[in-house]
N, C-alpha and C positions, 0 to 999 in steps of 0.2 A: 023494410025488414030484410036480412041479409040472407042469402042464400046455405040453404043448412048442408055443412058436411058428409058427403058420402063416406060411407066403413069403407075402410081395402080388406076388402076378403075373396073369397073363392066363387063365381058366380057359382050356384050350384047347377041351373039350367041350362042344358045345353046349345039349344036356340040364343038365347041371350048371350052366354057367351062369346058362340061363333062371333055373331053382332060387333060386339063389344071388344073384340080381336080383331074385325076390318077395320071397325072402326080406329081405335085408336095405332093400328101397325101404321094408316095412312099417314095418322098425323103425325105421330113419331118420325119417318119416313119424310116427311114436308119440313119438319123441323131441323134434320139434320141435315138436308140440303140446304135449308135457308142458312144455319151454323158455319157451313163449307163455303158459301157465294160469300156473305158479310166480312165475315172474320178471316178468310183467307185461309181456315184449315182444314187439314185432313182429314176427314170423317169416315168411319166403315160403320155399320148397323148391320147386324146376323140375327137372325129369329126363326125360331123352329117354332110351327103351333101345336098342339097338343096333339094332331094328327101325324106330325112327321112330317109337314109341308115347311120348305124352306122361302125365306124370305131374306133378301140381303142388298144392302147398297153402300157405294163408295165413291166418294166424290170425286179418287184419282181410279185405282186399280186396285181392286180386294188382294192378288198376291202379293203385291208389292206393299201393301196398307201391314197384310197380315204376317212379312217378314223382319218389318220395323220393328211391329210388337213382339215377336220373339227374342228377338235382338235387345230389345229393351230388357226384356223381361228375365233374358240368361245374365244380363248387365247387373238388373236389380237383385237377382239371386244375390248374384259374386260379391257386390257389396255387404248383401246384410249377411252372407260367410264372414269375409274380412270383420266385419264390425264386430260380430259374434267372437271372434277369436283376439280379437282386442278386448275386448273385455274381458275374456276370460284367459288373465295370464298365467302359466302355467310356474311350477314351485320352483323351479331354476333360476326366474326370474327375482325370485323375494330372495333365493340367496344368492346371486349377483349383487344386487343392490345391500345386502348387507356388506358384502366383502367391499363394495365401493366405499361406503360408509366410514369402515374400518381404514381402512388404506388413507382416506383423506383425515380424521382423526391425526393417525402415524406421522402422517406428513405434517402437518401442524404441530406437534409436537415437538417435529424434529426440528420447526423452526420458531421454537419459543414459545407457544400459543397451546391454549388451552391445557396447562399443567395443573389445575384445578383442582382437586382429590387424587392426583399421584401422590404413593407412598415414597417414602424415599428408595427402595429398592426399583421403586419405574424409573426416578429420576437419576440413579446411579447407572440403570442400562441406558437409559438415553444419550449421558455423557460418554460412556463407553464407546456407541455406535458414533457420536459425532468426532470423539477422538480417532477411531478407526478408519472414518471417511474422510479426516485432514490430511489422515496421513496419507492415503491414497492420495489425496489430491495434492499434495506437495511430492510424491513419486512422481506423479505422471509429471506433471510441472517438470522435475528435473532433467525427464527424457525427454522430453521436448527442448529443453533448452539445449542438449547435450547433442540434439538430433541435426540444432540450430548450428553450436558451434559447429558441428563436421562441416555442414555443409559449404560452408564459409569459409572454411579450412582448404576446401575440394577448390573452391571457386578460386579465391586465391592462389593456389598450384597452377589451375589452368592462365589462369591473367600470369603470373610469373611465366608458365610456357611460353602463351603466346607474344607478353614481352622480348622474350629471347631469340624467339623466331624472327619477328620481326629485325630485329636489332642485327642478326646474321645477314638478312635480306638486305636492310642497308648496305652492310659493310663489303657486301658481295658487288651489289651497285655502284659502289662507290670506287673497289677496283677496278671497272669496268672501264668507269671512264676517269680515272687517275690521268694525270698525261704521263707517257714513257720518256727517259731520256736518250734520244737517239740522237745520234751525229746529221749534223747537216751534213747533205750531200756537196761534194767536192764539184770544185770546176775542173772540167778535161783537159783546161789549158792554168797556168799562172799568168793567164793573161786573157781580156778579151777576144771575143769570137772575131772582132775588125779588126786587131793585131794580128791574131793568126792568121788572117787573109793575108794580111800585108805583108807575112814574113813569107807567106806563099808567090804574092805579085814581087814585090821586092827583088828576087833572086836568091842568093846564098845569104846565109846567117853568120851574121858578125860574131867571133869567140866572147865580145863583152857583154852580148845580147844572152848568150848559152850562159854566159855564169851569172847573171841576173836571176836568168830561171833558175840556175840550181841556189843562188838564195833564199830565193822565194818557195820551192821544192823542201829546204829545211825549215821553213815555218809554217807550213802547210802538212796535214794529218794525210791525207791522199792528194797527192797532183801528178800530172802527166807531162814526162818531160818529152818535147816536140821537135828539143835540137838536137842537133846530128852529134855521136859521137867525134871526141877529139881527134881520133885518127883519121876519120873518116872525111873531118873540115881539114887535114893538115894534107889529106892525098890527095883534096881537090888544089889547095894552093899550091902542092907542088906541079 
């Protein structure tokens, strides 16, 4: 026969009581140590008895045990705030999402979709509005093309510039090193540098020798005549 049910109630006896508060604070007390060793966790136990007598244990450090649970506890506030004010969204909310509603309708519309119970005076502003937004969009179209040609226009001038420039560069280059036509330089004599020795070792200059040079003097652009003038070979002969 199985052991009958104790009531939880209040002892009324205060002897008993007492008793009955050593008793069970111990085992309570043994339990949550054993919870803490097995299972690896944190445990704190606090108990006041009906005297005012304190009783408390903690498997690591009661301050440190009991600033986790604030910590938790300011955490689980803040949530079930937030959750509360999620749920309860306030009237701006349901007319945002109407005006969303509408807007995407509009837009639909405008792209063929959902004309369903439009009367024809919906469907005659709707063609209005798309006639008015081609037209825009063939404006802008055109300034942009227009934006295109300048540009191209610009770019063109500058390549024709810098064609020019270059092309002057050349032509600058190119007189630089043209060849010039300049005169060769003349000999000092109408005759080799070892003839005019020899007319030096030789002695006096023969008159047939003199008018050779002067020959040769009129086919030559500059030459240097070497022989003595005619009076000068006619005073030695005398």
């Amino acid at each position: 026969m199985g052991r009958g049910r104790i009531e939880i109630k209040k002892i009324e006896n205060t002897n008993s009581r007492q008793v009955t508060f050593s008793k069970r604070r111990a085992g309570l007390l043994k339990k949550a140590q054993e919870l803490a060793v097995l299972c690896d966790a944190e445990v704190a136990v606090i108990i006041f008895s009906s005297t005012g007598r304190l009783f408390d244990f903690s498997s690591s450090d009661m301050k440190k045990t009991l600033s986790r649970y604030n910590k938790c506890l300011d955490a689980s506030e803040d949530a079930l705030v937030e959750h509360k004010a999620e749920n309860q969204e306030p009237p701006e909310v349901d007319i945002l999402k109407e005006e969303i509603r509408k807007l995407n309708l509009k837009q639909s519309q405008l792209l063929g979709k959902d004309l369903n119970g439009l009367g024809l005076k919906e469907l005659h502003h709707i063609e209005q509005q798309l006639n008015e937004g081609l037209s825009s969009v063939k404006e802008r179209k055109e300034e942009l093309l227009m934006e295109q040609l300048q540009h191209s226009r610009i770019q063109e001038q500058r390549a024709m510039l810098e064609n020019e420039t270059l092309r002057r560069q050349v032509e600058e280059l190119r007189g630089l090193f043209r060849p010039t036509k300049q005169s060769m330089p003349s000999f000092l004599a109408c005759r080799p540098m070892e003839m005019n020795n020899s007319f030096v070792n030789r002695g006096p200059i023969s008159p047939d020798m003199v008018s050779d040079c002067a020959v040769e003097k009129e086919e030559s652009d500059l030459t240097l005549n070497l022989g003595l003038p005619n009076d000068v070979y006619r005073t030695r002969n005398t």
